[in-house]
LUMTOR-787639 format. One line per field, with one value per residue (C-alpha): residue in three letters; y, x, z. Coordinates in nm, 4 decimals. Each point is the difference from the previous one (the first is absolute). Layout:
<nodes>
rest: ALA, ...
Y: Y, ...
X: X, ...
Z: Z, ...
</nodes>
This chain:
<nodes>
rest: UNK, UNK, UNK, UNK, UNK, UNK, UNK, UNK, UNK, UNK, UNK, UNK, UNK, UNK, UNK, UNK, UNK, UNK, UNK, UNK, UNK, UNK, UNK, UNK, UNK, UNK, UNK, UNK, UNK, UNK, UNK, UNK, UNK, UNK, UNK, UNK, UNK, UNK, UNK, UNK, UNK, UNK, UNK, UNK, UNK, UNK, UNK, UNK, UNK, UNK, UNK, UNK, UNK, UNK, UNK, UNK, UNK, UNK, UNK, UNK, UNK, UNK, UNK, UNK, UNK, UNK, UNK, UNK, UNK, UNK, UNK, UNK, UNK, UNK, UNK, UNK, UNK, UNK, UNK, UNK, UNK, UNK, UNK, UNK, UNK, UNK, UNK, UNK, UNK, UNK, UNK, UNK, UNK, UNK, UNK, UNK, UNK, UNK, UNK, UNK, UNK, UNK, UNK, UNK, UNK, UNK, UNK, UNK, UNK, UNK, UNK, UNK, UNK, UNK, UNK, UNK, UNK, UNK, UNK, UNK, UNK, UNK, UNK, UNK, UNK, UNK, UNK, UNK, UNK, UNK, UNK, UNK, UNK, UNK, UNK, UNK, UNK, UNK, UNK, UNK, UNK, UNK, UNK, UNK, UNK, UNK, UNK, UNK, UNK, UNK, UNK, UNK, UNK, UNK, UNK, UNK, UNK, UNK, UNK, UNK, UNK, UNK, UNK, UNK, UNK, UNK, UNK, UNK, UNK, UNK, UNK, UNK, UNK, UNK, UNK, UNK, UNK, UNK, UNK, UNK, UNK, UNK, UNK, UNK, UNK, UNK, UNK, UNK, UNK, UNK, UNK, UNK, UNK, UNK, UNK, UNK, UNK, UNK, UNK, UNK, UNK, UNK, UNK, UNK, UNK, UNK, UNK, UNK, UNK, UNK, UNK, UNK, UNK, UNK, UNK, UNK, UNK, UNK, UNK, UNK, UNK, UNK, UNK, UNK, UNK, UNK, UNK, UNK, UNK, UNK, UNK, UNK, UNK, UNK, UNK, UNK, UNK, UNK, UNK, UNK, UNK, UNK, UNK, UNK, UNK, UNK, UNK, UNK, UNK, UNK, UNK, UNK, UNK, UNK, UNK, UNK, UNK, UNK, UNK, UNK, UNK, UNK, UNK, UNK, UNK, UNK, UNK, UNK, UNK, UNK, UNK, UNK, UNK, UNK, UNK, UNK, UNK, UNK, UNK, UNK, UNK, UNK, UNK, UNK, UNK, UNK, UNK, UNK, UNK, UNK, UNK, UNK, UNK, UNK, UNK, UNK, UNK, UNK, UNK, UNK, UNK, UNK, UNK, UNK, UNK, UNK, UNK, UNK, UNK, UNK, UNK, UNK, UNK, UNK, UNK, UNK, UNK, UNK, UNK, UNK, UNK, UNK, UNK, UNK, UNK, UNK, UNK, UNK, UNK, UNK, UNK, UNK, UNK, UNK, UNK, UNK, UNK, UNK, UNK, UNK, UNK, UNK, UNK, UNK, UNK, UNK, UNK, UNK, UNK, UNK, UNK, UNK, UNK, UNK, UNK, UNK, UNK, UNK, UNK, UNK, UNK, UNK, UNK, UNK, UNK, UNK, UNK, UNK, UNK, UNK, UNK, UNK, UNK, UNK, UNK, UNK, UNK, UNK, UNK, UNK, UNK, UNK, UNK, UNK, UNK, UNK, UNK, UNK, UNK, UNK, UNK, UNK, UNK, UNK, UNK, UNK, UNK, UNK, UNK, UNK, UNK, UNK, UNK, UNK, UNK, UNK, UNK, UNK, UNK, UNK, UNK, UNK, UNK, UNK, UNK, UNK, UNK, UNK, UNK, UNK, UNK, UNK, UNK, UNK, UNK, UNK, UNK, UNK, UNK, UNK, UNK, UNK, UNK, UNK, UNK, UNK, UNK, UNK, UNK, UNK, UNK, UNK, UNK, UNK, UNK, UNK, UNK, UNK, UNK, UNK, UNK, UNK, UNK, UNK, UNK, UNK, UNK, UNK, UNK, UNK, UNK, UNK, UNK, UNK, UNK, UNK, UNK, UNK, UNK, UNK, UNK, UNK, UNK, UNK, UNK, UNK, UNK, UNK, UNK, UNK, UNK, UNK, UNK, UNK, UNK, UNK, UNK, UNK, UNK, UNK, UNK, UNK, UNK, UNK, UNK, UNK, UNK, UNK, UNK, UNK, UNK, UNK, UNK, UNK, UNK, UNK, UNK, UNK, UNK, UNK, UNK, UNK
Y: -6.0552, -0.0631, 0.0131, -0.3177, 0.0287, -0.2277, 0.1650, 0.2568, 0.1350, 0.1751, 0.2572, -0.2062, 0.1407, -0.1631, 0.1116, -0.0521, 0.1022, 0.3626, 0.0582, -0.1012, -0.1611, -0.0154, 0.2287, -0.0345, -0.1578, -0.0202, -0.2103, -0.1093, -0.2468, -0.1142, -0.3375, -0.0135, 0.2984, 0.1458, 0.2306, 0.1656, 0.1268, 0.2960, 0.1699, 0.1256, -0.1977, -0.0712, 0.1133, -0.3734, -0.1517, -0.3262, -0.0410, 0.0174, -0.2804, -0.1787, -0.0237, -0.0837, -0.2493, -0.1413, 0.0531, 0.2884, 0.0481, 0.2857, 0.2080, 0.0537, 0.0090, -0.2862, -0.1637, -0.0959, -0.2427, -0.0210, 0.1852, -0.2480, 0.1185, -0.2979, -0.0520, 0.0095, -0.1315, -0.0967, -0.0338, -0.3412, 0.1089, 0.3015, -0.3026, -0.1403, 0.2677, 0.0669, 0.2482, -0.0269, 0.2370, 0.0451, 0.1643, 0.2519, -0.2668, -0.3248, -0.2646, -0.3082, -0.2515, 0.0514, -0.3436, -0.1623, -0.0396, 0.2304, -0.3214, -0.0813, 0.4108, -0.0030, -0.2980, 0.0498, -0.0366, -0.0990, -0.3185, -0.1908, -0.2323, -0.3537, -0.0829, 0.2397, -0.1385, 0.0226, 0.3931, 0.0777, -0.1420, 0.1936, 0.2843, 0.0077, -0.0136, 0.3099, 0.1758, -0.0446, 0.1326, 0.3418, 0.0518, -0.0172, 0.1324, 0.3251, 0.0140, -0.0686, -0.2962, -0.1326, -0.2897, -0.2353, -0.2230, 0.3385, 0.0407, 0.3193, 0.1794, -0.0323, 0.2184, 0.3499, 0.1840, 0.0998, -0.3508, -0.0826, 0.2556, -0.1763, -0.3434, 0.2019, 0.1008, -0.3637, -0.1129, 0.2526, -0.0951, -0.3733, 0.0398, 0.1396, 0.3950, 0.2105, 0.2725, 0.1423, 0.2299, 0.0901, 0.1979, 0.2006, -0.2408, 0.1715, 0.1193, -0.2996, -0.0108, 0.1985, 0.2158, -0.3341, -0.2066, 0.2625, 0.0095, -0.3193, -0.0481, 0.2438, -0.2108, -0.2606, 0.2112, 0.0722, -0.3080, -0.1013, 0.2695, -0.0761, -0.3641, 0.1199, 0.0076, 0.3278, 0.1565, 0.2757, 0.1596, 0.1474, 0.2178, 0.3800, -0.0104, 0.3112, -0.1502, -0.3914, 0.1250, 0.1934, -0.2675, -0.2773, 0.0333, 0.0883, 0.2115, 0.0957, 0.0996, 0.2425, -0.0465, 0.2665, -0.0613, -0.2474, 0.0439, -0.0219, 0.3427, -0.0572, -0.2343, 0.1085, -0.2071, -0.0231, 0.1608, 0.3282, 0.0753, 0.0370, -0.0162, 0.3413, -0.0284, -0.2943, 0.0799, 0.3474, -0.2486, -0.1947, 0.2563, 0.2735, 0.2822, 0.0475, -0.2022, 0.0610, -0.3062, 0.0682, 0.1273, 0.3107, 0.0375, 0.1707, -0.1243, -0.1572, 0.1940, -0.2827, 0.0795, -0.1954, -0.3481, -0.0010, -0.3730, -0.2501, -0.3729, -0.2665, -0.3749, -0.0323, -0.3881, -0.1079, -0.3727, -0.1386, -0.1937, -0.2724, 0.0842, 0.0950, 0.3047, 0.2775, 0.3022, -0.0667, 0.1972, 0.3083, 0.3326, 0.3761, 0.3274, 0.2995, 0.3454, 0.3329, 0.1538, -0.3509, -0.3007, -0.3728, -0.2364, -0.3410, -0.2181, -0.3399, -0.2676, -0.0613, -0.2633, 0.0804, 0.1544, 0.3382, -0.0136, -0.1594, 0.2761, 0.2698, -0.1669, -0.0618, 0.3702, 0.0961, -0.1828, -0.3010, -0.2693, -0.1118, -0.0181, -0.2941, 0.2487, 0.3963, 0.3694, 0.2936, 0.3649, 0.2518, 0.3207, -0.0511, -0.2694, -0.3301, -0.3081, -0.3675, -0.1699, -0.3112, 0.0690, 0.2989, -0.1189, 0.3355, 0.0406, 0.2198, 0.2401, 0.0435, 0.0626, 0.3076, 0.1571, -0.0691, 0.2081, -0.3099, -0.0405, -0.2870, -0.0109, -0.3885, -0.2024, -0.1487, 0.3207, -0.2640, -0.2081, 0.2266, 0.3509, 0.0312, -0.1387, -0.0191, 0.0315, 0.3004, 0.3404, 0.2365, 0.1982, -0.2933, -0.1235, 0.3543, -0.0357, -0.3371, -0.0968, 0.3119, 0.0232, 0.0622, 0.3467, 0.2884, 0.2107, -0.2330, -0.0976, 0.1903, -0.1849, -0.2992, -0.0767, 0.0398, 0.3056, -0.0370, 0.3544, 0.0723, -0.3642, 0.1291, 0.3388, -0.1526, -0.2419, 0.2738, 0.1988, -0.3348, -0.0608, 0.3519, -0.0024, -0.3356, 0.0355, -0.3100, -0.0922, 0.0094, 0.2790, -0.1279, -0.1902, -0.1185, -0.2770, -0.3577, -0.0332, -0.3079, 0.1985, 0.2142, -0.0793, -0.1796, 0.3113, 0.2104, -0.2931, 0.0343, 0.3767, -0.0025, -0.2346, 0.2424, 0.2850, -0.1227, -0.0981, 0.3159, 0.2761, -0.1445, 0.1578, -0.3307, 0.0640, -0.4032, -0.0886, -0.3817, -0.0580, -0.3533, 0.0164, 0.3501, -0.0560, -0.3432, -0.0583, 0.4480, 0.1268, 0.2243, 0.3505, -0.1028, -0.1328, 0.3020, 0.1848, -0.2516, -0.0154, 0.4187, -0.0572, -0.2044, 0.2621, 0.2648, -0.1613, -0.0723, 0.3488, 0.1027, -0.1929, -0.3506, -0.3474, -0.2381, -0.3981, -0.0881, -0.3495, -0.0881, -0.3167, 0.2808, 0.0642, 0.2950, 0.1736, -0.1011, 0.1398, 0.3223, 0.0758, -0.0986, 0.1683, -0.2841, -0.3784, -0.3246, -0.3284, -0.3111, -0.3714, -0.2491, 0.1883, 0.1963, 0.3275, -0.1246, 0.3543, 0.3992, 0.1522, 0.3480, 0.0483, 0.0360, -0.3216, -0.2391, -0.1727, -0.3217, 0.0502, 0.0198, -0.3029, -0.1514, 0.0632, -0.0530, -0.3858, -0.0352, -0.0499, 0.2792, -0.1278, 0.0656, 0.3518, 0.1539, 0.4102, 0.1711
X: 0.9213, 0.1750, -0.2333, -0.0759, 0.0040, -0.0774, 0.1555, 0.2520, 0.1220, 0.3187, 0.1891, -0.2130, 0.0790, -0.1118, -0.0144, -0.1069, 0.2372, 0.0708, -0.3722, 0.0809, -0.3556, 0.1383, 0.2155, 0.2124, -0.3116, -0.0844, -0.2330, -0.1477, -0.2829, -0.1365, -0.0362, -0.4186, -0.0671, -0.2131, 0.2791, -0.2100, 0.2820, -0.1224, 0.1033, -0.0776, 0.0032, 0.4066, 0.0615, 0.2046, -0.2579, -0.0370, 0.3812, 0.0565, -0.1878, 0.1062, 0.3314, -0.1716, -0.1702, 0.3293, -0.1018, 0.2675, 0.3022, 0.1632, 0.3073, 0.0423, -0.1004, -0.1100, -0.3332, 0.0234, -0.3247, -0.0108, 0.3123, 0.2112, 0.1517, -0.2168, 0.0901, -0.3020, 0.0735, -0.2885, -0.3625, 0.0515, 0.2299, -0.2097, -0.3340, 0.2802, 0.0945, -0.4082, -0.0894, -0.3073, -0.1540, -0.3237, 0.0329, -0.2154, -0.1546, -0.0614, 0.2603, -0.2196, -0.1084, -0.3631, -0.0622, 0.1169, -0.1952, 0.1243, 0.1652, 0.1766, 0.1309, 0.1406, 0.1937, 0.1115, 0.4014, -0.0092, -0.1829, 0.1707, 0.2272, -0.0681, -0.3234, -0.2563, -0.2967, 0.2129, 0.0947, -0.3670, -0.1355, 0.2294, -0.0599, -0.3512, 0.0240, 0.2454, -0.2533, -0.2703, 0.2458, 0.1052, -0.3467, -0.1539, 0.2933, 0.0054, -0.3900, 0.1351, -0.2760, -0.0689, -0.0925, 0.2773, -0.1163, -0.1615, 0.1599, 0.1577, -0.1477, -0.3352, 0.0727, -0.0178, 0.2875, 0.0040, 0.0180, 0.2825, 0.1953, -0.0556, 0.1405, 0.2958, 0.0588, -0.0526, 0.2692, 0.2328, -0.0765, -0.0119, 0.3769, 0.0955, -0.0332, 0.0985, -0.0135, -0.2504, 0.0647, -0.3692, 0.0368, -0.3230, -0.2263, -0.3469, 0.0161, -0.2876, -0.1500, -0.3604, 0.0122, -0.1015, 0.2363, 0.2762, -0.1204, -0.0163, 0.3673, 0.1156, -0.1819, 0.2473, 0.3103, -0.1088, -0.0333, 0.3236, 0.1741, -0.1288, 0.1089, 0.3318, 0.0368, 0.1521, -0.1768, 0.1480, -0.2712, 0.0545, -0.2837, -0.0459, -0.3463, 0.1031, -0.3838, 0.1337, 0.3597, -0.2028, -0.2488, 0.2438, 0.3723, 0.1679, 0.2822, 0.0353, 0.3317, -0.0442, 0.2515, 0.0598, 0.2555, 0.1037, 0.1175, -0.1733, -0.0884, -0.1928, -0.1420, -0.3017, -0.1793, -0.3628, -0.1827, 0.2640, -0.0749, -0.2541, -0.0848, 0.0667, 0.3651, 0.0628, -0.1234, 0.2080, 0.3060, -0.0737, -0.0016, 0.2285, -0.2929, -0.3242, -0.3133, -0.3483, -0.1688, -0.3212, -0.1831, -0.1532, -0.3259, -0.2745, -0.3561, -0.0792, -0.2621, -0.0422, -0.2476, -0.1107, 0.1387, 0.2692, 0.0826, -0.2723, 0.0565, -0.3126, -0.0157, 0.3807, 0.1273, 0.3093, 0.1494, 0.3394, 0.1822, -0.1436, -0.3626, -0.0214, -0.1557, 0.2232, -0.2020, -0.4246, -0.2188, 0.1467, -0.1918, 0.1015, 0.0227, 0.2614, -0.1137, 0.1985, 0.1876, -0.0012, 0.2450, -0.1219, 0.2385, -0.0415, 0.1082, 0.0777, 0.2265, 0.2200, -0.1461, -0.3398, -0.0802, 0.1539, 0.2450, -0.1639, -0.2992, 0.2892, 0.1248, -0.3309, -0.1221, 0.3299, -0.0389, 0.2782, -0.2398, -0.2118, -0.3848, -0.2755, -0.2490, -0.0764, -0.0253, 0.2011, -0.1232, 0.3065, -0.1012, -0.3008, 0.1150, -0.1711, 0.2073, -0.0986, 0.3253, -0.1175, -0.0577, 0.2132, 0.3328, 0.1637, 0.3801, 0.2235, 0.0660, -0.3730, -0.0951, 0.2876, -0.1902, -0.3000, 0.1619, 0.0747, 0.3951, 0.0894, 0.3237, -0.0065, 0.0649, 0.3709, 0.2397, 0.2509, -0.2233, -0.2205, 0.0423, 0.3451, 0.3024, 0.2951, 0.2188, -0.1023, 0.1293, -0.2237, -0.1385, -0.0914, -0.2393, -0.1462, -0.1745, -0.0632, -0.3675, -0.0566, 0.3138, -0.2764, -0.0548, 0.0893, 0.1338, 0.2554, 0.1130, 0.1474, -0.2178, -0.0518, 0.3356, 0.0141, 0.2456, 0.2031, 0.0460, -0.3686, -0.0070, 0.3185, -0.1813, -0.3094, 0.1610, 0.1859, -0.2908, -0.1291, 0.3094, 0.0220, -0.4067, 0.0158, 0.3511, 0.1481, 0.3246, 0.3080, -0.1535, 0.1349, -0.2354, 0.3010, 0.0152, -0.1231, -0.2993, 0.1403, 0.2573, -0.2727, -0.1420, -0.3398, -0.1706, 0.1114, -0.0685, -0.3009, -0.0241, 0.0576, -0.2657, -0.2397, 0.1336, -0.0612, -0.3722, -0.1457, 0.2172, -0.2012, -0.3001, -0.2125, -0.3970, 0.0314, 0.3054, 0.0789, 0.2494, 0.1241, 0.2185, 0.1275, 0.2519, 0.1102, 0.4009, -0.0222, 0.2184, -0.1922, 0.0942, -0.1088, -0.3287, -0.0697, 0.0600, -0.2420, -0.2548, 0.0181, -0.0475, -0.2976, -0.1605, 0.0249, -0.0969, -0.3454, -0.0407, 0.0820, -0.3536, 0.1882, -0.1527, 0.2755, -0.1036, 0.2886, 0.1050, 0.2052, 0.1289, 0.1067, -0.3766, 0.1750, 0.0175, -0.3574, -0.1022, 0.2174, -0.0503, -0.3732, -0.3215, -0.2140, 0.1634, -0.1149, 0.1105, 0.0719, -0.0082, 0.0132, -0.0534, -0.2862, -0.0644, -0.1508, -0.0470, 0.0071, 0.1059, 0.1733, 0.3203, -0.0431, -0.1591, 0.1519, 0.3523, -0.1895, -0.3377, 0.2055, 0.2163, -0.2913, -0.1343, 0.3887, 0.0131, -0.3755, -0.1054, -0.2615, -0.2742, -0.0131, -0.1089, -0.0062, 0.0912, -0.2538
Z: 3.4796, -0.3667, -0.2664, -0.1907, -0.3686, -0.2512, -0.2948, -0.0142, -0.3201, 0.0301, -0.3471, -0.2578, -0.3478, -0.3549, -0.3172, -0.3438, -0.2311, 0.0797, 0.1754, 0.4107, 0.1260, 0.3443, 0.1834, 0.3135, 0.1271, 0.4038, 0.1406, 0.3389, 0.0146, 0.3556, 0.0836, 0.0147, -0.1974, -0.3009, -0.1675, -0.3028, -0.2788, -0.2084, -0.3101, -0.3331, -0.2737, -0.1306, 0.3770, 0.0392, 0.2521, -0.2484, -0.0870, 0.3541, 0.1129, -0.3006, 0.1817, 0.3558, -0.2006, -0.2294, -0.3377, 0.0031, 0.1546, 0.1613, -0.2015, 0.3824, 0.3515, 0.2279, 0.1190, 0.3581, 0.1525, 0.3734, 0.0629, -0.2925, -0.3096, -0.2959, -0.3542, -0.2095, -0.3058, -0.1253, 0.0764, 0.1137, 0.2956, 0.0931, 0.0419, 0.1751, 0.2205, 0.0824, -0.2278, -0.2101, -0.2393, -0.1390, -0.3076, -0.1527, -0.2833, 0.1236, -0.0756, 0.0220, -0.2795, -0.0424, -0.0539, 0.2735, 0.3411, 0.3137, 0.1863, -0.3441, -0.0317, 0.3478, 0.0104, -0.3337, -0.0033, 0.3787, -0.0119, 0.2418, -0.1326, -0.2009, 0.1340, -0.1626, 0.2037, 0.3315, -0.0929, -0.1229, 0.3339, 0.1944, -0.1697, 0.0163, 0.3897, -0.0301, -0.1850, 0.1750, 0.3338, -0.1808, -0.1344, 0.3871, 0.1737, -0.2421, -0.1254, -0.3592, -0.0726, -0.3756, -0.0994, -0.0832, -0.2785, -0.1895, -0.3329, 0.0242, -0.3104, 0.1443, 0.2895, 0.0768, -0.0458, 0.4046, 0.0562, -0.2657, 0.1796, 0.3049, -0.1308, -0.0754, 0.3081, 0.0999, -0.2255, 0.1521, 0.3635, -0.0822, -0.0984, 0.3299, -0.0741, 0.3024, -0.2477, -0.2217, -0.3282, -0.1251, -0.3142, -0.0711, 0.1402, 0.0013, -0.3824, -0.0825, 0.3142, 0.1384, 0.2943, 0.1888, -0.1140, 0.0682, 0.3675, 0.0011, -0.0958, 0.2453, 0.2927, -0.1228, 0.0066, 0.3331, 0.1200, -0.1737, 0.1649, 0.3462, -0.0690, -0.0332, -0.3820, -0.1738, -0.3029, -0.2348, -0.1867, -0.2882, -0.1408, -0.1654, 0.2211, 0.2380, 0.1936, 0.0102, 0.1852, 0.2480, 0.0878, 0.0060, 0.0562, 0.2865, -0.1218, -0.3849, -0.1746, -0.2861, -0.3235, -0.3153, -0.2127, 0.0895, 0.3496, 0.3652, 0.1168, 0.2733, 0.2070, 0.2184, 0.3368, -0.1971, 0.3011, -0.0140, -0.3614, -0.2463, -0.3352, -0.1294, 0.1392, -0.1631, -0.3008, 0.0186, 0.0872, -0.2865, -0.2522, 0.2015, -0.0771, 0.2223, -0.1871, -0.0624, 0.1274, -0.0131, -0.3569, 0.0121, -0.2253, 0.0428, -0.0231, -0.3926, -0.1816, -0.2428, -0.3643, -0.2883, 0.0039, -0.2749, -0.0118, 0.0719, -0.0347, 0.0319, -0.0528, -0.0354, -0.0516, -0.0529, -0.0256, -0.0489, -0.2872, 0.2233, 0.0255, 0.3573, 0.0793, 0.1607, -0.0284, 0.1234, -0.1319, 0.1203, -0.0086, 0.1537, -0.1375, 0.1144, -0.0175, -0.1438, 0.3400, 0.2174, 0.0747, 0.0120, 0.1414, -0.0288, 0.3053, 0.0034, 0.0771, -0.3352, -0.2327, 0.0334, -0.3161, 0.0655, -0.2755, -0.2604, 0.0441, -0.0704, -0.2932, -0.1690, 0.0729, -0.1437, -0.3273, 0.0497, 0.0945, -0.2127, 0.1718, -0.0322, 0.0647, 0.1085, -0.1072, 0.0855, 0.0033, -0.0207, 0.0365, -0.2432, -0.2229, 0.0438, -0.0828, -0.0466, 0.1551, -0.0943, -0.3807, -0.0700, 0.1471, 0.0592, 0.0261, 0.2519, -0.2150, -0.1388, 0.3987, 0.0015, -0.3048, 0.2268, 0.3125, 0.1969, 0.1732, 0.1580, 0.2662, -0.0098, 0.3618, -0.2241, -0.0999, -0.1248, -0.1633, -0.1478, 0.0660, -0.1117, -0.1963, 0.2210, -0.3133, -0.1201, 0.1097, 0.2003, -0.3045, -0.1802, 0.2977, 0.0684, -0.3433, 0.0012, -0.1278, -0.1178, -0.2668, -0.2846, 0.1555, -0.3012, 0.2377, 0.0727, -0.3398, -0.3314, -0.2901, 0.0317, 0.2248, 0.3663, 0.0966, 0.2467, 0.1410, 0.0245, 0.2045, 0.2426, 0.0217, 0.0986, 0.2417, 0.1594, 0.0770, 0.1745, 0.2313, 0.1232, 0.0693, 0.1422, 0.1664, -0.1414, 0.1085, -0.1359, -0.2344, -0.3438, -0.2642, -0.1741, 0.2728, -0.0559, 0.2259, 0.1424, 0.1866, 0.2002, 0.3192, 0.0239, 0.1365, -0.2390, -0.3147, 0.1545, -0.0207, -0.3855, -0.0419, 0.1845, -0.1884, -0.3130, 0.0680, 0.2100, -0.2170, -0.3219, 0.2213, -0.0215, 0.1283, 0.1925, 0.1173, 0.1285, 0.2680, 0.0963, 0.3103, -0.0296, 0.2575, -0.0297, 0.0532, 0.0621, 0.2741, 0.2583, -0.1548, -0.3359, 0.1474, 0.1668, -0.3854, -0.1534, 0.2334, -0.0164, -0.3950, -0.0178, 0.2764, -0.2243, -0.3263, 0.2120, 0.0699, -0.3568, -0.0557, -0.1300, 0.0357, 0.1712, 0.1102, 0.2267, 0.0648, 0.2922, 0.2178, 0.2643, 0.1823, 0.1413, -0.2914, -0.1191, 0.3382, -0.0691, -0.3231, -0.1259, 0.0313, -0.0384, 0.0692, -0.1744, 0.0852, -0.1929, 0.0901, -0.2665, -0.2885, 0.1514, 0.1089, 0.3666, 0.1701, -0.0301, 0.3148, 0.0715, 0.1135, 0.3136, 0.0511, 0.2489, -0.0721, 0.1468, -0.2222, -0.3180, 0.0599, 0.0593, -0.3926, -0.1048, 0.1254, -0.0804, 0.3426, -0.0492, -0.2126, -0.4014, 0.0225, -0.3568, -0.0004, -0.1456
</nodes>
């Protein structure tokens, strides 16, 4: 019997200038499938379904659905040709209600109130047929962000989607909601619908897909049947070297708290409070990662402890020194004196200047240092010398601090960042998303960093979206809901227990 596909991509190349995204590109997708695509970051998995999807177009190849050769053009002719995507941050206007976001640009013709009726009883099918029920008079900023995911699948679906791109989709979502979605991409598949799932969650592609193709460098290198592989092969695929998956660490032998924080407020430009009154403490030789789903206060905590937000009210003990955040006002660079670092959650934004050359960034925040300068002036030998000694410890790639940063790769941006902080041998160290945008091998180097500074006898509060990494990394886990810390748990707690606490389905529990 001849295989049905959906989608067949067949010698797709593309390229930027002289970097090539995609090349010589083959692709099999069957009809009523989960294909999961895999890949480090810059691997070519996003410009590739930018060109399923028509926002790009091919230097070459063809894109074949149901056995014929399409022209996609645009992203008008791929809705046309039944291909939806969900992409990775919402494209919805927050204001509007979920009927008015999914007919939005197909209302029907002329008659609005004919269209809207009509498309309410097409909702209302797709939600029962495919378990994706909302309510659809909500306004959409009022809902969930599991549930605004699900009114863009709607939207896709309502416009005739056979297929389904999903970039990333469980990066805002709890454990629950993430099994929740894959219930629907179940059912979707079983209904006949194709998904294409793209994710760097080695965990989501085994649980959900039913084959996975692995890309690196921009080409296909292998494509695996799901239940023939596993996740240590593709992750060796992925990077082309065999990958520590797991973290080793021995037990924590934690000792004196060096960084306690208690009564910590902090409000917006708008007066609404972000940050609730939060209280913890992290001892000398122990990590304490906060979980949570983003926009709960995680953040904002960071940036106040760090000295760029300014605080309505709490105190801060560093190491001994007691400070009134409310009164006192501290600054970033009066917390380094203090032996605080802070590897914020935004390397672009605030971590690094793109513009500058490697050296440059390696000193960055701490350019006042006399053992970097000659007088009063900076000197730039003693700042390449120093940087040097940074890319070789920290094996930054390519090797040269005369390169603007903006021309490194995000995991290894991200590696000069963390160089810069732990080599100025800080006594609390604050890490926001540590592996955000990293590819696989670099989180495996980062993760092996942050181990060690704990055993040197370092203080490091961890933030992460990725509850893996919590999980994988911490000693002690708290979790935050609305600007609260609602629970202490360890580790090895339950994944179901802590997405409990992380949607605030758990009771307000305050850690102790």
């Amino acid at each position: 019997m001849t295989e049905q596909l959906a989608i067949e991509l067949v010698g797709i190349d593309k390229s930027f200038g002289p970097v090539q995204a995609n090349r010589d590109i083959h692709l099999k997708v069957r009809k009523g499938s989960i294909h999961g695509i895999v890949g480090e970051n810059g691997a070519g998995k996003s410009t590739l379904m930018s060109i399923l999807y028509g926002f790009y177009h091919a230097d070459a190849g063809e894109i074949r659905m149901n056995g014929k050769s399409v022209t996609l053009a645009s992203s008008q002719e791929a809705i046309a040709q039944g291909i939806g995507m969900v992409h990775q941050h919402f494209m919805l206007v927050q204001n509007f209600t979920v009927l008015e976001n999914v007919i939005l640009g197909a209302e029907g013709g002329g008659l609005l109130g004919e269209g809207v009726a009509r498309a309410r009883a097409e909702l209302k099918r797709l939600a029962d047929d495919y378990d994706l029920k909302v309510d659809p008079e909500a306004v959409t900023e009022e809902l969930p962000v599991g549930l605004q995911q699900r009114v863009e699948i709607l939207k896709a679906l309502f416009r005739g989607a056979e297929v389904l791109i999903l970039d990333e989709p469980t990066g805002v979502l709890t454990p629950a909601e993430a099994d929740h979605l894959f219930r629907i991409l179940r059912v979707l598949r079983d209904e006949g619908k194709t998904i294409l799932l793209i994710t760097h969650k080695l965990r989501e592609i085994m649980a959900v897909t039913d084959e996975v193709s692995v890309m690196r460098r921009g080409e296909i290198v292998a494509t695996r049947e799901t239940a023939k592989t596993s996740m240590g092969e593709l992750a060796e695929l992925m990077v082309g070297r065999r990958v520590l998956l797991e973290v080793e660490k021995k037990k924590a032998e934690p000792g004196r708290p060096l960084l306690t924080v208690s009564g910590l407020r902090v409000h917006d430009s708008r007066g609404v409070e972000l940050v609730k009154d939060v209280s913890l403490s992290v001892r000398a030789g122990e990590i304490v990662g906060i979980a949570g789903v983003s926009g709960n206060g995680q953040s904002e905590l960071l940036e106040a402890i760090a000295g760029i937000r300014k605080v309505t009210a709490g105190t801060l003990d560093i190491d001994g020194t007691v400070i009134d955040l409310a009164s006192t006002d501290p600054d970033a660079a009066e917390m380094r004196r203090l032996g605080l670092a802070h590897v914020p959650e935004d390397r672009h934004r605030m971590g690094l200047v793109t513009r500058f050359v490697e050296y440059e960034n390696a000193v960055l925040g701490y350019h006042r240092d006399p053992a970097l300068g000659n007088g009063p002036f900076l000197d730039p030998e003693k700042m390449k010398t120093f940087a040097r000694t940074e890319i070789d410890k920290y094996d930054i790639r390519p090797p040269d601090c005369m390169l603007k940063t903006a021309n490194f790769s995000g995991g290894n941006q991200q590696k000069v960042v963390l160089a810069r902080e732990i080599e100025r041998d800080p006594a609390v160290l604050l890490v926001g998303q540590p592996t955000r945008g990293v590819d696989i091998g670099a989180i495996e180097f980062i993760h092996k960093r942050l181990v060690a500074l704990r055993d040197a006898g370092k203080a490091i509060l961890l933030v992460s979206v990725e509850l893996d990494e919590i999980r994988a990394l911490a000693d002690r886990v708290l979790v935050m809901f609305d600007g609260k810390v609602v629970g202490e748990r360890e580790p090895e707690a339950a994944e179901s227990e802590l997405g409990l606490l992380m949607a605030g389905a758990a009771g307000q529990e305050a850690a102790e």
